[in-house]
C-alpha positions in Angstrom: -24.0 -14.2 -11.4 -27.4 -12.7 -12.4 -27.5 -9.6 -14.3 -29.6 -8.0 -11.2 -26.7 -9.0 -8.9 -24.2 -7.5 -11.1 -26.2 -4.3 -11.2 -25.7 -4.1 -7.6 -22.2 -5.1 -7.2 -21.3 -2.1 -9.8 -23.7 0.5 -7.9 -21.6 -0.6 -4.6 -18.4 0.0 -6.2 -19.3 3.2 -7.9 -20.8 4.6 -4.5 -17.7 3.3 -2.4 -15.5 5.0 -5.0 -17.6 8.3 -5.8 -17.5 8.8 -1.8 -13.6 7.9 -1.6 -12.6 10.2 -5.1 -14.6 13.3 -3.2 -12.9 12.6 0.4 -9.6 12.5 -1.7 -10.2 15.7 -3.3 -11.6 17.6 -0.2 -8.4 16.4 1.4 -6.0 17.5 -0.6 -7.3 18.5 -4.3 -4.0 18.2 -6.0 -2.9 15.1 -5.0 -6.5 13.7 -5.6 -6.4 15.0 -9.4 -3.5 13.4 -9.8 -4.3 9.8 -8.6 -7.7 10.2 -10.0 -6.5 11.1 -12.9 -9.2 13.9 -13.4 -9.4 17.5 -14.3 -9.6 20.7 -12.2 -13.7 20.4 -13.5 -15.0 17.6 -12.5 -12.5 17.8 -9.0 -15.0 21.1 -8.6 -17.9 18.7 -9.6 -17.0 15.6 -7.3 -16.0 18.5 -4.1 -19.9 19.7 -4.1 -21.7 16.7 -5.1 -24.6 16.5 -2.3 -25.0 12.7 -0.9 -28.5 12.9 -2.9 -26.3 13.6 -6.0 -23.6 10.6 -5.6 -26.3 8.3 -4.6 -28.2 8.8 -8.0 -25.0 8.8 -10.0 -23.8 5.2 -8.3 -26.9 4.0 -9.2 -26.5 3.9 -13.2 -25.8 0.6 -14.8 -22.5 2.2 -16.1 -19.0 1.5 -14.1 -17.7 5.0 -13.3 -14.0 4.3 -12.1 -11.7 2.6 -14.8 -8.1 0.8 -14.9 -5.2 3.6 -15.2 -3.1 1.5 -17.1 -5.1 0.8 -20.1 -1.5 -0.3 -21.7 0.5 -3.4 -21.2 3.6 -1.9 -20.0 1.6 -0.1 -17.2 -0.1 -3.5 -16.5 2.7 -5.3 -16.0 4.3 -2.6 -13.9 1.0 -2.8 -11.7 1.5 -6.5 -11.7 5.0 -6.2 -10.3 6.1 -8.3 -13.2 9.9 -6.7 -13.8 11.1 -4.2 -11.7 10.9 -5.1 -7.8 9.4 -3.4 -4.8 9.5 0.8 -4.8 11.0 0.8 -7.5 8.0 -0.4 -9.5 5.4 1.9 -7.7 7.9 4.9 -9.0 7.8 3.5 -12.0 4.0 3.1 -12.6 3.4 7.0 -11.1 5.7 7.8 -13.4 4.1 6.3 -16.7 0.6 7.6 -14.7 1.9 10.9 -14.9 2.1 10.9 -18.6 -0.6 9.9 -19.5 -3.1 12.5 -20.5 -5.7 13.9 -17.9 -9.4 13.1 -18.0 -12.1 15.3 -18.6 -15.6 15.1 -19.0 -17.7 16.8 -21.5 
């Protein structure tokens, strides 16, 4: 893949994902911060972010979304590997949960 293509394939993704993160936080703010993993601030940033302004931030070379589970336990749990069906999805919400809220300087 050439490095222009990859450009493109990460400004998709950050614009599908910048449009779907402010959706989930006009819809119901709480439960977006949560599964975001993001901060009352930049909730208030994504909420009135103008379509100019989501554009031009999808556009850096830079991926703006990121794995929650930057742990193995979490991975695996994601992966299904051990615990089976609900129980894992409780599982991995609850390790989510504990992990310490983003926020952006």
């Amino acid at each position: 893949m050439k490095v222009s293509a990859l450009q493109e394939e990460i400004r998709e993704l950050n614009l599908a994902y910048l449009m779907l993160a402010q959706q989930m936080v006009r819809d119901d703010r709480e439960s977006a911060m949560f599964r975001l993993g993001i901060g009352a601030d930049v909730a208030d940033q994504l909420e009135t972010m103008t379509p100019a302004q989501i554009v031009k931030m999808a556009s850096g070379q830079m991926l703006l979304c990121r794995f929650r589970f930057d742990d193995s336990t979490m991975f695996g749990v994601m992966a299904g590997k051990g615990r089976q069906g609900a129980a894992s999805g409780i599982h991995a919400a609850i390790i989510a949960a504990s992990k310490p809220v983003e926020v952006l300087a």
